[in-house]
N, C-alpha and C positions, 0 to 999 in steps of 0.2 A: 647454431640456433637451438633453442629448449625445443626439444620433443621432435627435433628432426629424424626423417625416418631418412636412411642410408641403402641402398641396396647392393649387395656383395655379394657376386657369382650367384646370382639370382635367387640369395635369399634377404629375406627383408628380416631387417636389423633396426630396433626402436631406441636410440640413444637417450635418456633419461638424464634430465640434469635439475639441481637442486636452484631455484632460485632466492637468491637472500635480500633483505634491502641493503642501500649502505649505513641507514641509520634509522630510527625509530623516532615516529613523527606519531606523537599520543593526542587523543581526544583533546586532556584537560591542554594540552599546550596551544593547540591551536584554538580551543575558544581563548584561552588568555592573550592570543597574540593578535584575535582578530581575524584568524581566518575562514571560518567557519561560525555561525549564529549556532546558540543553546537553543534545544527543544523545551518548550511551557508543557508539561503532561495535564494532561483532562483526561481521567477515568471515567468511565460510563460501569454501575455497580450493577453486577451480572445479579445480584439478588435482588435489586429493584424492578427485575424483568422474568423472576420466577425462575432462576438460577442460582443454585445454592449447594451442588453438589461438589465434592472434593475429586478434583480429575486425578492427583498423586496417588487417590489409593485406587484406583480403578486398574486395570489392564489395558495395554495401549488401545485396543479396537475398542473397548468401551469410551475411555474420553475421546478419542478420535470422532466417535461420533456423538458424544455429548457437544463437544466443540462443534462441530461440522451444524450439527440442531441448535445452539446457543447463536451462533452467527447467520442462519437462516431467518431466526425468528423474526416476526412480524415487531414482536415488541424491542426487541434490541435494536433493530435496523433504527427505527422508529426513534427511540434514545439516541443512536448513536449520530444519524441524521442531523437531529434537533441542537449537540452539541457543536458537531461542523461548520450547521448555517452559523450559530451564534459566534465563530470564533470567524468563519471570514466578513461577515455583514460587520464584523470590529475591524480586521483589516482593510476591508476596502474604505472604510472612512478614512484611514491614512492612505492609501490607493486603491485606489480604481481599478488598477492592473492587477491587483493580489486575484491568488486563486488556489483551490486545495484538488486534491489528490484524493481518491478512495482506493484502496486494496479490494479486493471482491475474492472470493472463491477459486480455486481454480479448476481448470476442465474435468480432472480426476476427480476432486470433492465433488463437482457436481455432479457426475456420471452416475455414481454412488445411488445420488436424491432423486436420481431422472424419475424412479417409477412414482416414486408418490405424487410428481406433477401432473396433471391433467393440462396438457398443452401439445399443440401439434410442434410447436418449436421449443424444444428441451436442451438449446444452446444459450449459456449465458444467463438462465434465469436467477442467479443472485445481482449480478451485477443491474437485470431489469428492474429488481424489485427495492434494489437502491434509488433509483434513477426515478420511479415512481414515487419515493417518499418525499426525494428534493422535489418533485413537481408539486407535491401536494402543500410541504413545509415552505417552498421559498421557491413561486413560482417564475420569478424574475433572475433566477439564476438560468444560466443554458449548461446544460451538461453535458458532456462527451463522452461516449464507450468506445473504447478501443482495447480490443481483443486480440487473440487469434484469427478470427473470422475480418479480420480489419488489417488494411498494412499500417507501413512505417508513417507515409505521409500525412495522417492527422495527428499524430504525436508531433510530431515536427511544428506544423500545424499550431499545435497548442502551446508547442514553448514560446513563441514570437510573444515578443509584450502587449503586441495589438491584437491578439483573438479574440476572438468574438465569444469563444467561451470561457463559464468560470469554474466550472467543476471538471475534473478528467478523473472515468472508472476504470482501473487497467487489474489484472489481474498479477499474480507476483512475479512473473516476468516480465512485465510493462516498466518495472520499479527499477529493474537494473541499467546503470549508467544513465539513467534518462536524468536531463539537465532543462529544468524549465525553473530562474532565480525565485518567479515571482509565486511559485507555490507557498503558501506562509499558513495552510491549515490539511496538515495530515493524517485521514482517516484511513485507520487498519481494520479491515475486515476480515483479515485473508487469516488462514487456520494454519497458517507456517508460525510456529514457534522457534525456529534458530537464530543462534546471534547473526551469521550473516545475513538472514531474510529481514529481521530485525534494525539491522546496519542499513541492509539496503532501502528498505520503508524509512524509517525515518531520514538518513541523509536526501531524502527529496526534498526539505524544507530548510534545510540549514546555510545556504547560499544566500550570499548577503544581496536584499532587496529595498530600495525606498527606505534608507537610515534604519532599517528596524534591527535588535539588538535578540529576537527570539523568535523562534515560532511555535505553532500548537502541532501538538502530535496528539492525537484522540484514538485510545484503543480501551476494550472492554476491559473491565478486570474480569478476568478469567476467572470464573466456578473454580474453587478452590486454589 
C-alpha cells in the first residue's frame, strides 16, 4: 500500500511509493465527450471597486495582503454578490433545484484581519459579511455557512436536490471533493491562487445538472 509504514526490529521504516495513472484523462477530452459541463467565466473588474494596483510587482507579503484587503472589501463583496444572484436567479428559471457556492477566506487570512474588527466574535467574519450582502441583495435566497466551527452534516445536508437552501459559504477546504450536481453558479472569494485550489473551486459546478451544457464561475479579476 502507498506510504505504508513497516516496523523492523523496532524501528520504523516509511516505505515511499511513486503513484502513476494508467492513462491521461484531459480537461478538453472530457468536456468533448460529455463528461464534465464547461465553466461560463464572469469577472468582477478589481478597478471598478478601486483596485488597480499590480500584485506581480509587489513582494509576496505586500500582494498577499492587497489581496487579503481586495476580497474583504465592502465594494468587491458587493460586485461580486450582485454577479452570483444574477447568474443563479438565471439558473433557477431552468431549476428550482440550482444552487451556487462561495469560497470565503480562510482561518489564517482572517486571523491576520482579526485586530482591525471590532467584534466580540472574530470567527468567520468574511464568510458573515458575504452572507449579509446575499440578505440585503436577494433576500429570498437561504444561505448556509459551513465552516470549521460546523461538521460534516450540513454539507451533506446541502447536496440533497431537496434543501431548503440556495447559497453554501465554505471556506477552501469545504471545496475539496464535495459533490453537490445542482451547484450551476460558482463564487471565489477565497485568496488561494493555485491551480489545484483553482481545480478544486471550480470543478464544484461542472457536474451535469437539469440538461444544462455550462455553468458560471465568478471570480474578481485580480489588481494586476
Amino acid at each position: 500500500d502507498p506510504g505504508v509504514i513497516k516496523v523492523i526490529r523496532g524501528h520504523r521504516t516509511v516505505c515511499k511509493y511513486e503513484l502513476k495513472a494508467d492513462y491521461h484523462y484531459s480537461y478538453q477530452r472530457a468536456w468533448n465527450e460529455g463528461i464534465i459541463i464547461k465553466p461560463n467565466a464572469r469577472w468582477i473588474d478589481a478597478t471598478k471597486v478601486g483596485y488597480n494596483q499590480c500584485l506581480s510587482e509587489m513582494s509576496v507579503s505586500q500582494s498577499e495582503y492587497v489581496l487579503r484587503n481586495f476580497l474583504m472589501d465592502d465594494k468587491t463583496i458587493e460586485a461580486a454578490v450582485k454577479e452570483t444572484v444574477a447568474s443563479l436567479r438565471s439558473r433557477k428559471r431552468v431549476d428550482p433545484r440550482c444552487a451556487a457556492m462561495v469560497t470565503s477566506l480562510s482561518d489564517n487570512e482572517e486571523s491576520i484581519l482579526e485586530a482591525s474588527f471590532d467584534t466580540d466574535d472574530k470567527h468567520d467574519i468574511h464568510a458573515a459579511k458575504i452572507l449579509n450582502e446575499f440578505n440585503i441583495q436577494a433576500p429570498e435566497f437561504r444561505v448556509l455557512i459551513v465552516t470549521s466551527r460546523q461538521g460534516v452534516d450540513e454539507l451533506k445536508g446541502f447536496a440533497k436536490d431537496d434543501s431548503d437552501y440556495d447559497v453554501l459559504i465554505v471556506k477552501a477546504m469545504g471545496t475539496i471533493g464535495f459533490d453537490s450536481p445542482r451547484i450551476k453558479s460558482v463564487l471565489c472569494l477565497s485568496a488561494y491562487r493555485t491551480l489545484p485550489a483553482f481545480i478544486q473551486t471550480s470543478n464544484r459546478g461542472c457536474r451535469h445538472f437539469a440538461k444544462m451544457n455550462h455553468f458560471d464561475l465568478i471570480m474578481p479579476k485580480d489588481p494586476g
